[in-house]
Backbone as CSV, one residue per row, in Angstrom:
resi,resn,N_x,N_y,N_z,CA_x,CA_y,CA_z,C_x,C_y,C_z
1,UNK,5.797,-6.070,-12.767,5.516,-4.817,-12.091,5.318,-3.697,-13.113
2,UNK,5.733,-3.856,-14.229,5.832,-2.909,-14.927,4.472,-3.078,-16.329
3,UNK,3.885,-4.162,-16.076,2.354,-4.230,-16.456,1.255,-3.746,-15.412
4,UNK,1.472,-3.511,-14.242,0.692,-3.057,-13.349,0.096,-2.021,-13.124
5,UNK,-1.032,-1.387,-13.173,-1.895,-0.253,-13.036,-1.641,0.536,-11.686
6,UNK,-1.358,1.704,-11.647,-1.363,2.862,-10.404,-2.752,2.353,-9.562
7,UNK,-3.929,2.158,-10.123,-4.991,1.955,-9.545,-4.609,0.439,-8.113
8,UNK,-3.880,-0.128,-9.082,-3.955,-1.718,-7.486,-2.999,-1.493,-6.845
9,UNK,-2.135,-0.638,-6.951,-0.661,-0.291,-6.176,-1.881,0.412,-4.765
10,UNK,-2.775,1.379,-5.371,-3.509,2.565,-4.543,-4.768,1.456,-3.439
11,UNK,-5.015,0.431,-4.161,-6.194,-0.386,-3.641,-5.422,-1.518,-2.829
12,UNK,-4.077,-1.833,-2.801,-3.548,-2.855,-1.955,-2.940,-1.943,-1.131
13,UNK,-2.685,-0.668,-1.246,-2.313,0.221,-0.246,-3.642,0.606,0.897
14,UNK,-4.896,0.774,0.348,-6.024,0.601,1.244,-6.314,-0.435,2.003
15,UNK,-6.274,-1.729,1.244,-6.535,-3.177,1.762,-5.204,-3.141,2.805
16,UNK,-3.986,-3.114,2.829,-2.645,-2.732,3.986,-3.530,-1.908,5.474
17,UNK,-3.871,-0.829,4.833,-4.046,-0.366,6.034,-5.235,-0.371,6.775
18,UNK,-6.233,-0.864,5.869,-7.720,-1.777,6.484,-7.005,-3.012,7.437
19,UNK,-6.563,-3.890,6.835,-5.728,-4.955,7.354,-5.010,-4.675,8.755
20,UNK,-4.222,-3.402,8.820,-2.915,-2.896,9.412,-4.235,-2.388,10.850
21,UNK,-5.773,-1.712,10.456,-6.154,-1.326,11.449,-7.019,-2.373,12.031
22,UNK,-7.740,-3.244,11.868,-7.922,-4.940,12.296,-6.876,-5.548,13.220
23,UNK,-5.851,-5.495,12.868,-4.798,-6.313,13.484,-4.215,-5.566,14.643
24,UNK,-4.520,-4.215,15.041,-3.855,-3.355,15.663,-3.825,-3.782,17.184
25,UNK,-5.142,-4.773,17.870,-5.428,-5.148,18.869,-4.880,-6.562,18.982
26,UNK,-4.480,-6.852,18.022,-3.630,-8.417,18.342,-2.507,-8.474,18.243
27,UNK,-2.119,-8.018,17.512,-0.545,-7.687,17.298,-0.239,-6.436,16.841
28,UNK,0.748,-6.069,17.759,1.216,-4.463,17.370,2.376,-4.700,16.282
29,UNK,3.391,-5.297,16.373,4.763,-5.485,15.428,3.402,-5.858,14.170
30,UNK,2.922,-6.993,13.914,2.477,-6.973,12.480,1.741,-5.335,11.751
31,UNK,1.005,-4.526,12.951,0.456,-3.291,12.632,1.327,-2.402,11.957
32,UNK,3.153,-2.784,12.809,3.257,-1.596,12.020,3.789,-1.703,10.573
33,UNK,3.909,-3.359,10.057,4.939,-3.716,9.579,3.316,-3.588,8.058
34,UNK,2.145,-3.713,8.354,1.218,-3.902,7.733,1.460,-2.015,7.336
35,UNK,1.226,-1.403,8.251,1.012,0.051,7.642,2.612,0.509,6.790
36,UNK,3.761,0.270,7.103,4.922,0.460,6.393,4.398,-0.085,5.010
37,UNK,3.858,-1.235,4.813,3.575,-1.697,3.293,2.413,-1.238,3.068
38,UNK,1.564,-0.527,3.362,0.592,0.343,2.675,1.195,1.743,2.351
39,UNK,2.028,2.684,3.096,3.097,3.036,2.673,3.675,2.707,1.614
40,UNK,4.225,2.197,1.411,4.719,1.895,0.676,4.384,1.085,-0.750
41,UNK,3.257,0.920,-1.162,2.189,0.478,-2.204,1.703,1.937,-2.534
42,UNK,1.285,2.592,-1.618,1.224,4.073,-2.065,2.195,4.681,-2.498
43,UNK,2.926,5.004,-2.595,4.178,5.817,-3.001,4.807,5.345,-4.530
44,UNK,4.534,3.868,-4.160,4.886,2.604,-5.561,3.458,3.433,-6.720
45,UNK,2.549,3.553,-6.642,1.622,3.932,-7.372,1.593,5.381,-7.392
46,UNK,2.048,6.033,-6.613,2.077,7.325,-6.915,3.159,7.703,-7.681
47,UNK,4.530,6.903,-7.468,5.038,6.840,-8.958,5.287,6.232,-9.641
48,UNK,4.781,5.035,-10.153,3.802,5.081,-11.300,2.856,5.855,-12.016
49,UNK,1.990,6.292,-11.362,1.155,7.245,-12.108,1.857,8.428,-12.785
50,UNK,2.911,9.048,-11.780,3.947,9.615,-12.452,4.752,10.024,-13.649
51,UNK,5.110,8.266,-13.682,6.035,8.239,-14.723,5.132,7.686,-16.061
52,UNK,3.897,7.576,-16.107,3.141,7.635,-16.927,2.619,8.623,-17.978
53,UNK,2.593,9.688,-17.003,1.452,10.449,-17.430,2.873,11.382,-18.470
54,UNK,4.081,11.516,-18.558,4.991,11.408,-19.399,4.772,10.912,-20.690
């Protein structure tokens, strides 16, 4: 994790909630559990980028 770029934390946080809005009509529990981890891939890369730029 700590070789990992802010950039794929930010792009698996997009792909989450692309994913999270697809699935929204088939299953609601996976929707929300898909958008909590795009959430949360965002926030992971936002600090990262963070503690980088240090």
């Amino acid at each position: 994790m700590k070789n990992i770029p802010p950039v794929a934390f930010y792009f698996a946080s997009v792909l989450s909630f692309v994913f999270a809005n697809v699935s929204k009509d088939k299953s609601l529990s996976f929707y929300y559990i898909l958008l909590v981890l795009g959430l949360v891939f965002f926030f992971a890369g936002m600090l990262k980028r963070i503690r980088t730029k240090r």
